[in-house]
VOPAGU-2260 file (C-alpha; in pm, 1 decimal, decimal comma):
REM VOPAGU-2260
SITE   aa  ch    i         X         Y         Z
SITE  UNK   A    0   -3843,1   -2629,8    5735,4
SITE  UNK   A    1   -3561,4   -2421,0    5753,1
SITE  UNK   A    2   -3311,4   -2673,8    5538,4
SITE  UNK   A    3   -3622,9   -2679,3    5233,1
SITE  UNK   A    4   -3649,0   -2273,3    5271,5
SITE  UNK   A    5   -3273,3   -2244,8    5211,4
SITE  UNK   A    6   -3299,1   -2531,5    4921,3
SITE  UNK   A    7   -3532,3   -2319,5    4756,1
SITE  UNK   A    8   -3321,0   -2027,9    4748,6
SITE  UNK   A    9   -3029,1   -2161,9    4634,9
SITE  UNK   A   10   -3271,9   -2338,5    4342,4
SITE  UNK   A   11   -3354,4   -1999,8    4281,8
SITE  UNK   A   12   -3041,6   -1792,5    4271,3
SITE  UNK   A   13   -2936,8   -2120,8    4036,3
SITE  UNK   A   14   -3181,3   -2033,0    3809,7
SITE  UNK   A   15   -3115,7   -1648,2    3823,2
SITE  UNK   A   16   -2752,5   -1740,9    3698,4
SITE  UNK   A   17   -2837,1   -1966,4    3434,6
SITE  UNK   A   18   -3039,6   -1696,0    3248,7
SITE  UNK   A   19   -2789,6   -1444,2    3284,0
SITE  UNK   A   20   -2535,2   -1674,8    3171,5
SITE  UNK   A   21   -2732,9   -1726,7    2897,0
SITE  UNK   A   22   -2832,3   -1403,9    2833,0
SITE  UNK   A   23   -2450,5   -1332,0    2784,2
SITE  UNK   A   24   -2425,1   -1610,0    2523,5
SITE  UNK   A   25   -2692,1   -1430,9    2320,3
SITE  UNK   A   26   -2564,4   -1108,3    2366,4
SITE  UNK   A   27   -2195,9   -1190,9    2278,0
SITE  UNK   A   28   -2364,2   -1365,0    1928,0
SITE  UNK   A   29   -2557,8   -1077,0    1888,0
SITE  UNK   A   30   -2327,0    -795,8    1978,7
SITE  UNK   A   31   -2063,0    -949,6    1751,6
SITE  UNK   A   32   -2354,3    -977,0    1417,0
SITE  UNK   A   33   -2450,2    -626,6    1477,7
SITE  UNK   A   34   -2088,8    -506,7    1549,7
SITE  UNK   A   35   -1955,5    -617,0    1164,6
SITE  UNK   A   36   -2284,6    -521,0    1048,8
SITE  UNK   A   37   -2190,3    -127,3    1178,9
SITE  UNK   A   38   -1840,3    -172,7    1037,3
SITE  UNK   A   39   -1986,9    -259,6     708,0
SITE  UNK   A   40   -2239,2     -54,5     681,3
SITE  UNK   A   41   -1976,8     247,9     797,5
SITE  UNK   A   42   -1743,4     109,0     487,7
SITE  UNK   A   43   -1960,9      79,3     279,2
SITE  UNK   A   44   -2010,9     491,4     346,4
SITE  UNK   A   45   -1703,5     579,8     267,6
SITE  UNK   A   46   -1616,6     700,1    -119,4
SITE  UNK   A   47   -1217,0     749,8     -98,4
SITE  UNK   A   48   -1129,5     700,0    -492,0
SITE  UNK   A   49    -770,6     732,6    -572,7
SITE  UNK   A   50    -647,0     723,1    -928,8
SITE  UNK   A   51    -317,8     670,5   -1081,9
SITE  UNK   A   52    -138,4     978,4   -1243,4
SITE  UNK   A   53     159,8     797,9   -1407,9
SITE  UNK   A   54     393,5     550,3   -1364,0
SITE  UNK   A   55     764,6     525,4   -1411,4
SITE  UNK   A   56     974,5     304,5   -1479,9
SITE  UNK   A   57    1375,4     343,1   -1404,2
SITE  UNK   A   58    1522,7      35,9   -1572,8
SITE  UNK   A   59    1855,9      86,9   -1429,7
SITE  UNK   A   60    1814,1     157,9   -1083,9
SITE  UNK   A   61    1515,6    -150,4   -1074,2
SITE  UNK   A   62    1234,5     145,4    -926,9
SITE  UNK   A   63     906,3     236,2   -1036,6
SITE  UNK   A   64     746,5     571,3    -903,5
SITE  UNK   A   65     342,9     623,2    -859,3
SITE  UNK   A   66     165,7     892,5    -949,1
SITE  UNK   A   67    -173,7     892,8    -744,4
SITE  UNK   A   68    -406,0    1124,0    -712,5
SITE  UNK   A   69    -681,6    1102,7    -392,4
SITE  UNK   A   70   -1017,2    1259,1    -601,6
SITE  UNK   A   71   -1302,6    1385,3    -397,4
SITE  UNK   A   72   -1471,5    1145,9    -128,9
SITE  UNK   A   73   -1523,3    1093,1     218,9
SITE  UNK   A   74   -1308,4     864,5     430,2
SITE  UNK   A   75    -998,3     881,2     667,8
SITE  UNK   A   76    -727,6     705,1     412,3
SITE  UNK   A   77    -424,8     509,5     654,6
SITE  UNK   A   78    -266,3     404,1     371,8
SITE  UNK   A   79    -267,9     221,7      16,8
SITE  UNK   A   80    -176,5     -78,7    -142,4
SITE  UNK   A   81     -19,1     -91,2    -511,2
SITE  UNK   A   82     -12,4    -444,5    -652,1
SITE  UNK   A   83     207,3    -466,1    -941,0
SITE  UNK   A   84     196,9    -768,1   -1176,7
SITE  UNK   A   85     434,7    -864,8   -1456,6
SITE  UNK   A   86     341,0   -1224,5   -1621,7
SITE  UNK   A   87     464,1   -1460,0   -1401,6
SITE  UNK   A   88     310,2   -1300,4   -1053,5
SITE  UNK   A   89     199,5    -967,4    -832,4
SITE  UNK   A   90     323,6    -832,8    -512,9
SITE  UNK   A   91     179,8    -590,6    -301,9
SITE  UNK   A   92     357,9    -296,1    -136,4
SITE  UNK   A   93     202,1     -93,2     129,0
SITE  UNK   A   94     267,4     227,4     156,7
SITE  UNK   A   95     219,1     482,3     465,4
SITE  UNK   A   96      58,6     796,1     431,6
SITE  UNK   A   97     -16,3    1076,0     646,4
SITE  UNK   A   98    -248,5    1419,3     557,3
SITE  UNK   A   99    -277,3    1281,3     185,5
SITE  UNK   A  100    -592,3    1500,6     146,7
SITE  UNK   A  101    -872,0    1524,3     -92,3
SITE  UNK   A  102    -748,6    1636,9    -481,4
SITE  UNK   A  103    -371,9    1593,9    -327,9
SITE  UNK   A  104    -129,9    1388,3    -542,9
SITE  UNK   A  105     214,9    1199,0    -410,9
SITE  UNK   A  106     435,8    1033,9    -575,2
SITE  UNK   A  107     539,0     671,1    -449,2
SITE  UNK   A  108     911,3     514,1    -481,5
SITE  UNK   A  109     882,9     124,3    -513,6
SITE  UNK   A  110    1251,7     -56,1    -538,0
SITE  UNK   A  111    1144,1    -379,4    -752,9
SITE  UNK   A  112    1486,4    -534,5    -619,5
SITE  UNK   A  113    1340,7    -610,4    -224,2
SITE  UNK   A  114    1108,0    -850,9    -464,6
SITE  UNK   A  115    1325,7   -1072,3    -657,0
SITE  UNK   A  116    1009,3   -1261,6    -800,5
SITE  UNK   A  117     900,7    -936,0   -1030,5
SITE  UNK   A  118    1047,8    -877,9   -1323,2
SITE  UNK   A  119    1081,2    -493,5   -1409,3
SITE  UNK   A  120    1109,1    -540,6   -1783,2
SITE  UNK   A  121     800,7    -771,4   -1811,7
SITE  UNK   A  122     568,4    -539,7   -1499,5
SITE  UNK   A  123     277,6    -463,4   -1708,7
SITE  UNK   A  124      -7,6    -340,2   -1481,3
SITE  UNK   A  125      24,2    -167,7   -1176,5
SITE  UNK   A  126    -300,3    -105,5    -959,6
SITE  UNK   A  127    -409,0     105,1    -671,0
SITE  UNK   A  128    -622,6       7,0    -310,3
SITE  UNK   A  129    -680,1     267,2     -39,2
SITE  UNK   A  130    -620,4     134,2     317,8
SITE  UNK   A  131    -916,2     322,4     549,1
SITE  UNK   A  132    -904,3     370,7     855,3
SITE  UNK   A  133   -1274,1     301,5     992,9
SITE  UNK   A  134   -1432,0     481,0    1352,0
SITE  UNK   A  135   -1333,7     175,0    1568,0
SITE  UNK   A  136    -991,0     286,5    1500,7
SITE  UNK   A  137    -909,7     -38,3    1266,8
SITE  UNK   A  138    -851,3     -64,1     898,1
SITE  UNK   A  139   -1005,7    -229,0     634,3
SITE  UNK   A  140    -854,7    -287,8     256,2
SITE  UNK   A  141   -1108,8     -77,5       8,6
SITE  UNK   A  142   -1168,8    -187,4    -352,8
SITE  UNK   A  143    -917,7    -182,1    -636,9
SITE  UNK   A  144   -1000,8     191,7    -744,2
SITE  UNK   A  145    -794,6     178,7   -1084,0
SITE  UNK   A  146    -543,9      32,3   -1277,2
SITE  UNK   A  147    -310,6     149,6   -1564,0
SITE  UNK   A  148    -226,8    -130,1   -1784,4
SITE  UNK   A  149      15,5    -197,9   -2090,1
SITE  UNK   A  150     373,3    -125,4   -1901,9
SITE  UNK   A  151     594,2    -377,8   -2044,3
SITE  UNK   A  152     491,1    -258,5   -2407,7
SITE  UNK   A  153     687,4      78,2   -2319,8
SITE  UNK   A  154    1018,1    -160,7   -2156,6
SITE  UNK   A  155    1297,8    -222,6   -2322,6
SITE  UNK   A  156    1337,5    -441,7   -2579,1
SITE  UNK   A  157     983,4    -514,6   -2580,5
SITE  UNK   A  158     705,9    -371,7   -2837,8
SITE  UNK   A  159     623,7     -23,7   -2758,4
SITE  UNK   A  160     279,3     164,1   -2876,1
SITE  UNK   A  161     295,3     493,2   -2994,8
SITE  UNK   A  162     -15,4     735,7   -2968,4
SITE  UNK   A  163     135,3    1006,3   -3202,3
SITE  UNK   A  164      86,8     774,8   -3539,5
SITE  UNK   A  165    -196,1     509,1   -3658,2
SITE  UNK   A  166     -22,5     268,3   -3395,9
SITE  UNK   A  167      65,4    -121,3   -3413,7
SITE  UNK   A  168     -89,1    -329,2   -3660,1
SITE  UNK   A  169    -225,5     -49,2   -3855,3
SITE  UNK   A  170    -215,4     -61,1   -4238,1
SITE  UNK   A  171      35,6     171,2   -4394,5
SITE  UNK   A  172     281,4     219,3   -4717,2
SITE  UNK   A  173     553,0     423,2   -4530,6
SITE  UNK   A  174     699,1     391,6   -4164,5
SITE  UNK   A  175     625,0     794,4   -4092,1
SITE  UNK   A  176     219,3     674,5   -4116,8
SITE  UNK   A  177     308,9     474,6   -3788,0
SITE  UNK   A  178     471,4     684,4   -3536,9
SITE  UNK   A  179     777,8     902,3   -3433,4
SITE  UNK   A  180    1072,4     715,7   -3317,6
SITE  UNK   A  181    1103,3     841,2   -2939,1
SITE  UNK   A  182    1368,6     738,6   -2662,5
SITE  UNK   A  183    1175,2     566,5   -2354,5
SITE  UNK   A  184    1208,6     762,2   -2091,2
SITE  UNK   A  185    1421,2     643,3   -1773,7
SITE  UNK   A  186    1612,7     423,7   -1969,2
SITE  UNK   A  187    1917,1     638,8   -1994,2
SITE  UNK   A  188    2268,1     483,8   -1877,8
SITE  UNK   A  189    2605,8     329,2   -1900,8
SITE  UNK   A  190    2580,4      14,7   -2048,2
SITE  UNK   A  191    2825,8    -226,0   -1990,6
SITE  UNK   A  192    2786,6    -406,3   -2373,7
SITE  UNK   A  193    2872,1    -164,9   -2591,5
SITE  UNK   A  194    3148,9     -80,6   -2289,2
SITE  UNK   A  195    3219,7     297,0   -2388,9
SITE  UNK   A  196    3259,2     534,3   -2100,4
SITE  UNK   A  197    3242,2     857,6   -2296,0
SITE  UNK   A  198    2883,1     753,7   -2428,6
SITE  UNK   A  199    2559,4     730,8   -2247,7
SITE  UNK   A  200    2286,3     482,2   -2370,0
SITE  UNK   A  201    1941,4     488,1   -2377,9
SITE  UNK   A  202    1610,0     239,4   -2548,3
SITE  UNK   A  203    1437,0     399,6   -2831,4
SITE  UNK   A  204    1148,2     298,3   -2985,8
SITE  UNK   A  205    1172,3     216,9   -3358,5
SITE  UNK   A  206     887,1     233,9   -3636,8
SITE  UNK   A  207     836,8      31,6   -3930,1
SITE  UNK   A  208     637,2     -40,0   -4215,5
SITE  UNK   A  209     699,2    -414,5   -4280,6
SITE  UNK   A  210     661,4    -684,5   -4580,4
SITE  UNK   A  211     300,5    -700,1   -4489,3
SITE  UNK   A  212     242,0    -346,5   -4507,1
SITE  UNK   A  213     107,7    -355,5   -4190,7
SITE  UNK   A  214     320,9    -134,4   -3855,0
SITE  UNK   A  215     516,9    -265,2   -3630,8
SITE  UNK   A  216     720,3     -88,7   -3363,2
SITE  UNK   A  217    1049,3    -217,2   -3118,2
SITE  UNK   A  218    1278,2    -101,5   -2913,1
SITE  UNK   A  219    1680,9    -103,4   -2978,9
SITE  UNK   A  220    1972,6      31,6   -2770,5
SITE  UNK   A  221    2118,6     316,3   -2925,7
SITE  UNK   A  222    2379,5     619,8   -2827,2
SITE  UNK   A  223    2194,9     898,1   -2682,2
SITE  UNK   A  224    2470,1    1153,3   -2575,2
SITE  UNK   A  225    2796,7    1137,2   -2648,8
SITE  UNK   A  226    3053,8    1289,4   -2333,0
SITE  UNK   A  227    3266,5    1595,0   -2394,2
SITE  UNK   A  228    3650,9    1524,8   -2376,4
SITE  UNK   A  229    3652,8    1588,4   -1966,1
SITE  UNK   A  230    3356,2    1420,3   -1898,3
SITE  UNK   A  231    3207,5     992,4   -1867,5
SITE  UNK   A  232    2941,2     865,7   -1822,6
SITE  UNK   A  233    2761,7     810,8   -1464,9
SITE  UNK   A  234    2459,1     722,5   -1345,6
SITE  UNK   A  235    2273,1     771,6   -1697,8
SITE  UNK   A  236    2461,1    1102,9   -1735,2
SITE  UNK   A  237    2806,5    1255,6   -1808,6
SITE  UNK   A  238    2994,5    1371,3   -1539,5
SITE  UNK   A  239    3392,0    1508,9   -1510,1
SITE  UNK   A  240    3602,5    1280,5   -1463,9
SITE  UNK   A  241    3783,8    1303,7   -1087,2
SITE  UNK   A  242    3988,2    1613,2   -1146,0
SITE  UNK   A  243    4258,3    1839,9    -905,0
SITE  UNK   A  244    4201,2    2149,9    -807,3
SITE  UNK   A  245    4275,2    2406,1    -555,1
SITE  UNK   A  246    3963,9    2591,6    -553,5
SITE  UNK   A  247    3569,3    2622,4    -693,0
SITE  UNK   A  248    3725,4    2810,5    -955,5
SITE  UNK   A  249    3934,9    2554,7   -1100,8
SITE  UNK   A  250    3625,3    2305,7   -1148,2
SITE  UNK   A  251    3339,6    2339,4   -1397,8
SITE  UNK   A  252    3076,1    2641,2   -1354,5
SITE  UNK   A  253    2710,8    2544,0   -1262,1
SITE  UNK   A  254    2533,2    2382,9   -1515,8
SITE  UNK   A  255    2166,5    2216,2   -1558,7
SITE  UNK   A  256    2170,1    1856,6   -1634,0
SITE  UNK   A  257    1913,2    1580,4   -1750,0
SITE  UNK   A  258    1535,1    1653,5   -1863,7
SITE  UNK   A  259    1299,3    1885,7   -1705,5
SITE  UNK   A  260    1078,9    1670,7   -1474,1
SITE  UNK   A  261     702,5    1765,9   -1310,4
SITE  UNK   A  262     638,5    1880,9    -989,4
SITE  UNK   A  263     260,2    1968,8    -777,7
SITE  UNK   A  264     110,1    1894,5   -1082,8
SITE  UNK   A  265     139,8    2191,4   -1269,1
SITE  UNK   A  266     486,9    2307,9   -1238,8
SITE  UNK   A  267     819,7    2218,3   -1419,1
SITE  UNK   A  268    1163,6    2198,8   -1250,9
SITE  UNK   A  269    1496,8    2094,3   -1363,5
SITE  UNK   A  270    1802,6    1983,7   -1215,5
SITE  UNK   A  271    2104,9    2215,4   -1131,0
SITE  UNK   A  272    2461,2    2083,8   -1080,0
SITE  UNK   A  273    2645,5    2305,6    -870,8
SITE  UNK   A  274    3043,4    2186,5    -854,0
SITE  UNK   A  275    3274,9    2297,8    -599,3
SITE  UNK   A  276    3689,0    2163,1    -472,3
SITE  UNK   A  277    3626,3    1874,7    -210,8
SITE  UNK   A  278    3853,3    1845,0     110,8
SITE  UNK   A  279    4058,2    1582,8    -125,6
SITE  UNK   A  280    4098,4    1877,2    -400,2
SITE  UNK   A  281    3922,7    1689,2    -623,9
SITE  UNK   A  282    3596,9    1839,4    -778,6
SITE  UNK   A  283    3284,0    1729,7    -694,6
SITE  UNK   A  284    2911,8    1787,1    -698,9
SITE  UNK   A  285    2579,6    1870,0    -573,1
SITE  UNK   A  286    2246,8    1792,0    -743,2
SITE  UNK   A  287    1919,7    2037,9    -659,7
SITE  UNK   A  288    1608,1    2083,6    -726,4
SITE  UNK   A  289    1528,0    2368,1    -939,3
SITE  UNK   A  290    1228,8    2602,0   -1052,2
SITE  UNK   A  291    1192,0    2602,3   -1400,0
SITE  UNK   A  292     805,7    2764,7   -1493,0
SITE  UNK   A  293     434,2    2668,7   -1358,0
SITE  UNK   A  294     231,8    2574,4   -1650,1
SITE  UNK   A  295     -59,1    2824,8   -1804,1
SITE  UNK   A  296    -388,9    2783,1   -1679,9
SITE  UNK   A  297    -578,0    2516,7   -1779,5
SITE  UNK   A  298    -303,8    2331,3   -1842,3
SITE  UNK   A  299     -30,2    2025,3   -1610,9
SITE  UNK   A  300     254,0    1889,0   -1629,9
SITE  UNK   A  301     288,8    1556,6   -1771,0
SITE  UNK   A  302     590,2    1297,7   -1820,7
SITE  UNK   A  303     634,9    1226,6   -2190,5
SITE  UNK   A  304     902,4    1025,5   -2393,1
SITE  UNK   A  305    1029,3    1397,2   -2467,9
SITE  UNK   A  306    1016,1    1485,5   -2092,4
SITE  UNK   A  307     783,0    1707,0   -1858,4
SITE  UNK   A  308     556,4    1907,4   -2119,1
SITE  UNK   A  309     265,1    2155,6   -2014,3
SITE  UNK   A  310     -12,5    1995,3   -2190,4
SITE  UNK   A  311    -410,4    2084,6   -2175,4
SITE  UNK   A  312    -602,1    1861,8   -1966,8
SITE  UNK   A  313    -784,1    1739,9   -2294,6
SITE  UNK   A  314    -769,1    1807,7   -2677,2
SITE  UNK   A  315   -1088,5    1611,0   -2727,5
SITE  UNK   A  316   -1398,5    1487,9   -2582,7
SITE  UNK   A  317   -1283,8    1133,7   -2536,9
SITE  UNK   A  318    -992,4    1259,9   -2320,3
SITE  UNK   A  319   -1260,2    1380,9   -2053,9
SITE  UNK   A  320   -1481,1    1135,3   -1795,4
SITE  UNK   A  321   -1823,2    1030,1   -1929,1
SITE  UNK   A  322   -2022,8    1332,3   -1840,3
SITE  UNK   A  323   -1747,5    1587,1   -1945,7
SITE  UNK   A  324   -1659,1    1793,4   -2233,4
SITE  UNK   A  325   -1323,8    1935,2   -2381,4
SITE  UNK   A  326   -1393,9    2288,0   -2373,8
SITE  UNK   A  327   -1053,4    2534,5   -2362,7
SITE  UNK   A  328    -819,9    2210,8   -2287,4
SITE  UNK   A  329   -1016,9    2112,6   -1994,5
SITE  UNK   A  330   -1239,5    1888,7   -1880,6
SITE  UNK   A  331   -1578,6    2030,1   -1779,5
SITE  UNK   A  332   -1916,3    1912,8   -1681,4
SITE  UNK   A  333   -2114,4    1865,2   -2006,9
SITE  UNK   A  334   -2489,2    2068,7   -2043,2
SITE  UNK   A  335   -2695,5    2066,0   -2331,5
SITE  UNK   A  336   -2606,2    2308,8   -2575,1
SITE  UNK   A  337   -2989,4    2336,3   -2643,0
SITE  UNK   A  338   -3278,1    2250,0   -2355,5
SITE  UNK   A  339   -3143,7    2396,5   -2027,0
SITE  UNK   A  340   -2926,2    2252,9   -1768,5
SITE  UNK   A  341   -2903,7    1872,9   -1750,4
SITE  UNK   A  342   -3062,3    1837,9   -1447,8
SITE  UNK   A  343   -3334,1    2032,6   -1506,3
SITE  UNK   A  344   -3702,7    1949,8   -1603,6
SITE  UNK   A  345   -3634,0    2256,4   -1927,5
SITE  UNK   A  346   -3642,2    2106,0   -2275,4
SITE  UNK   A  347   -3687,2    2261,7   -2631,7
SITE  UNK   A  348   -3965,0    2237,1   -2879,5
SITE  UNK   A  349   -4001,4    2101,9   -3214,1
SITE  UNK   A  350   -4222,5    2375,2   -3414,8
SITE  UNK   A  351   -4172,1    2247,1   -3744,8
SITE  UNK   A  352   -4065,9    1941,1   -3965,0
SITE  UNK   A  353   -4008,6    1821,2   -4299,6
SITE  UNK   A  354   -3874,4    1518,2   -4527,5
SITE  UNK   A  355   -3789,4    1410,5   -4829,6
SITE  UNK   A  356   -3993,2    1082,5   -4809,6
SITE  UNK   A  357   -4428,5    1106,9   -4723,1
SITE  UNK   A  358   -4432,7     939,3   -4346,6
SITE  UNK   A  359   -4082,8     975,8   -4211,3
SITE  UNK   A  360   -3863,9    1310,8   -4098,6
SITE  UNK   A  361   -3544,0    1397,0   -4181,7
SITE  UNK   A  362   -3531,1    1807,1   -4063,1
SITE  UNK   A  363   -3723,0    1967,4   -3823,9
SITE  UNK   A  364   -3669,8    2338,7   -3702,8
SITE  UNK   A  365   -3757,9    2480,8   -3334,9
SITE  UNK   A  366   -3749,5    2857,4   -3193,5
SITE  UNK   A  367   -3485,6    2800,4   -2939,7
SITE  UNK   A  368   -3227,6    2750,4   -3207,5
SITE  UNK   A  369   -3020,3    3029,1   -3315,6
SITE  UNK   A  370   -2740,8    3212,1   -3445,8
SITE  UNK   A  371   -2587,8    3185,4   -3078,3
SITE  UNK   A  372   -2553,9    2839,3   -3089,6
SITE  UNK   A  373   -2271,5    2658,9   -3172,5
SITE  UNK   A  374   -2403,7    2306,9   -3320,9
SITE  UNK   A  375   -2164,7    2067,4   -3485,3
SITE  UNK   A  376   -2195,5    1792,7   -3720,3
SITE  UNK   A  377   -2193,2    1448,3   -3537,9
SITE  UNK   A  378   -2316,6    1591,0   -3201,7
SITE  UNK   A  379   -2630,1    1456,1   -3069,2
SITE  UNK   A  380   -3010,2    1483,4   -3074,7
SITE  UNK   A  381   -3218,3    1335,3   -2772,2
SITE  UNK   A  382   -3580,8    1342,4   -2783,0
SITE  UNK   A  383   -3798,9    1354,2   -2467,1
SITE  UNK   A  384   -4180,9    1350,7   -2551,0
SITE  UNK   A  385   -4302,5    1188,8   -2860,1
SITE  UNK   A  386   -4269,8     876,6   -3036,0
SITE  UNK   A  387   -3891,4     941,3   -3134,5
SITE  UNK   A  388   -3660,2     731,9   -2859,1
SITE  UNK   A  389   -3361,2     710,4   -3037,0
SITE  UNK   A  390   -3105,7     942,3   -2943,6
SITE  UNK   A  391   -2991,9    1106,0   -3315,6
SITE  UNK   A  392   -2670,0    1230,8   -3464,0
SITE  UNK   A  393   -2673,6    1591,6   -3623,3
SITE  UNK   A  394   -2623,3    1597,8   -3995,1
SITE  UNK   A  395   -2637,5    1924,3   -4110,9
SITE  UNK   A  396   -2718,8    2271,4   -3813,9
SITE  UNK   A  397   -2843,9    2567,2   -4089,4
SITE  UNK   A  398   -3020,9    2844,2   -4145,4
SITE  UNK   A  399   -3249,8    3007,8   -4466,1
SITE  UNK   A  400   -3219,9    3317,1   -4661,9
SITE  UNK   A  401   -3482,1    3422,3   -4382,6
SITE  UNK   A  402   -3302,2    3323,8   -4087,8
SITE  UNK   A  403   -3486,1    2992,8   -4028,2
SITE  UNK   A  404   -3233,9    2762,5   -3830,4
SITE  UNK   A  405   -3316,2    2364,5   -3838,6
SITE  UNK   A  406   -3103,8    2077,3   -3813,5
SITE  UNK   A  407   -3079,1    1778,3   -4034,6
SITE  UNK   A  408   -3065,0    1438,1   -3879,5
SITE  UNK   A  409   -2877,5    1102,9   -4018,4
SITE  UNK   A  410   -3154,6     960,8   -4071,7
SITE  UNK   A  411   -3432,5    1007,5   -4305,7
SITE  UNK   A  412   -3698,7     780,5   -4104,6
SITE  UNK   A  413   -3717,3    1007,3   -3805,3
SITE  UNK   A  414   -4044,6     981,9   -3570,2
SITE  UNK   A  415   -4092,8    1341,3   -3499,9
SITE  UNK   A  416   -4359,8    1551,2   -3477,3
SITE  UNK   A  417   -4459,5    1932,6   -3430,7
SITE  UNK   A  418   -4449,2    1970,0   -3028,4
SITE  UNK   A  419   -4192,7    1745,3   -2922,1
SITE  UNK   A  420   -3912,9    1821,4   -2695,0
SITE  UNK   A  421   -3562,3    1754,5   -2714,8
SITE  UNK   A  422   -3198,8    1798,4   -2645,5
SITE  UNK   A  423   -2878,1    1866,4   -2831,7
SITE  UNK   A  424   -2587,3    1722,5   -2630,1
SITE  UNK   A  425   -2197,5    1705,9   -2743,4
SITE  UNK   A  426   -2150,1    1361,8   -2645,8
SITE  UNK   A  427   -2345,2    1061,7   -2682,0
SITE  UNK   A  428   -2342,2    1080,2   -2264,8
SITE  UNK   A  429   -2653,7    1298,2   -2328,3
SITE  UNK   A  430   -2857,2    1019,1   -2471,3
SITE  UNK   A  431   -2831,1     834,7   -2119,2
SITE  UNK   A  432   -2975,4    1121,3   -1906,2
């Protein structure tokens, strides 16, 4: 009796470890589902958007420089990727990155020669990934957030676009219809073919009007600065030529050098060569950053062909985000210019209308329009009660002998009717909301 008691326990305890055993199984299955569920769903959270300011190219020294900006959005960013393509292949270079906060930009150095497979002349799209860091203390690669595309038409000898003129493939009768002629920026330096040391080089971008009257733009080598007597060129720049001395006085004064370049966004600096006698009594140099100005309000810096301008964030409507508006150079959020705020429920009222044509509407007039109202030709009319649901461009915003303001559509079939409500929006954005 004793022998089958102690059978039976051990059957037991047996049993007691085979369900905790396979209790484990299950849990490790289960732990691990709901584990990269919670990492998912704690991605999948996280809104870090970075966006590319401007890239760079510097031809001679084989580098592009990044421009990114980190907009608005939760998330704890590690790090990013930028994948840059030309047309035979991509790499990807990860880049570190510590307190890169929210509406902070920084400016990213990638030397093109540590990968021999990319071709700086032919990179044509460069792209941005954040890196996030999640609450397990891993990463995780976030989507491609944007992209700026069309680099190798700015390289040289390769096509170039021009924004100032009617562009490529546009018809004209006279090259000036095009585009200016502009030197590509970081192209500057001492070429070996033409071999001249008392000239420095740079690509320019050339317009014409050719046989087919149609433009056409590319990109040719050509003299940009020619030395003074004591000076060659170095580096893209002209500097003396090794010369004794005894003391600072005997070497050149202080001078500024190259093009004005931007700086936190809204500032411009330049560069100031100070030259001093070297242990060897030979003059030399020191480059340093310099202030120059900080750009008005409402207004950055920005690279151009012509160097760092202060520029308005927008001259136009279509330089803003969907949902924006050019108003003072910058980029605002857009609110009907009649009907309240564009979140809100308030809406205008058609009191009267009138056509040319029995059946159909062409003008209609409404007591919340006024002299205080600044409506423009081609901006838009949405209608929100009614039978009306296309959203109409304004023809014609007037006013009678008598004061009576109405607005002319471009149409002359409008479905309108006394009582209505609508909205005049800027932008076509308005139709959507």
């Amino acid at each position: 009796m004793n022998k089958r008691g102690l059978s039976e326990v051990v059957t037991t305890i047996i049993i007691i470890l085979l369900i905790l055993i396979a209790i484990a199984g299950i849990w490790a299955v289960l732990n691990g589902t709901i584990f990269s569920q919670t990492k998912k769903i704690s991605l999948d959270k996280l809104t870090i958007n970075l966006k590319i300011k401007s890239v760079n190219m510097d031809y001679e020294g084989n580098k592009t420089s990044v421009r990114v900006l980190r907009e608005v959005g939760e998330g704890n960013l590690a790090g990013i990727k930028l994948i840059v393509r030309d047309k035979d292949s991509s790499e990807v270079f990860d880049m570190e990155v510590s307190e890169f906060l929210e509406l902070a930009e920084r400016t990213f150095v990638l030397d093109l020669s540590t990968r021999p497979d990319l071709n700086i002349y032919e990179v044509y799209e460069v792209s941005v990934a954040p890196i996030i860091l999640l609450p397990d203390s891993t990463t995780q690669i976030g989507r491609i957030t944007d992209t700026i595309k069309g680099l190798a038409e700015n390289s040289p000898g390769a096509s170039s676009s021009n924004t100032n003129g009617v562009g490529q493939g546009a018809k004209c009768s006279v090259a000036s219809q095009c585009g200016e002629d502009e030197w590509i920026m970081g192209t500057k330096g001492c070429y070996p073919s033409p071999n001249d040391p008392k000239k420095v080089y740079a690509y320019k971008t050339i317009w014409e009007c050719n046989n087919l009257l149609k433009c056409n733009s590319y990109s040719e080598l050509q003299v940009y600065q020619t030395c003074e007597d004591n000076k060659i060129c170095s580096n893209g720049e002209c500097v003396l030529e090794n010369k004794e001395c005894a003391s600072n006085s005997d070497c050149p004064s202080s001078e500024i050098i190259g093009d004005l370049f931007c700086k936190n966004t809204n500032q411009r600096w330049q560069t100031n060569r100070t030259w001093y006698c070297n242990t060897n009594s030979i003059c030399n140099y020191t480059d340093t950053e310099q202030f120059y100005e900080t750009c008005p309000p409402n207004q950055e810096c920005e690279t151009t062909p012509q160097g760092a301008l202060c520029s308005p964030e927008c001259l136009e409507h279509s330089d803003c985000e969907s949902g924006e508006v050019c108003l003072g150079g910058q980029c605002i959020a857009e609110i009907p210019l009649v009907g309240g705020t564009s979140s809100g429920s308030s809406t205008a009222t058609v009191s009267q209308t009138w056509a040319p044509n029995l059946g159909s509407v062409e003008y209609f007039s409404s007591g919340n329009l006024g002299s205080g109202i600044s409506i423009q030709e081609n901006y838009f009319v949405k209608f929100y009660s009614g039978s009306e649901t296309r959203c109409l461009k304004i023809r014609e915003y007037s006013y009678t002998a008598n004061n009576f303001y109405y607005i002319r559509l471009n149409v002359t079939d409008g479905n309108i009717s006394s009582g209505d409500q609508f909205k005049v929006w800027q932008t076509d954005w308005g139709c959507t909301q």
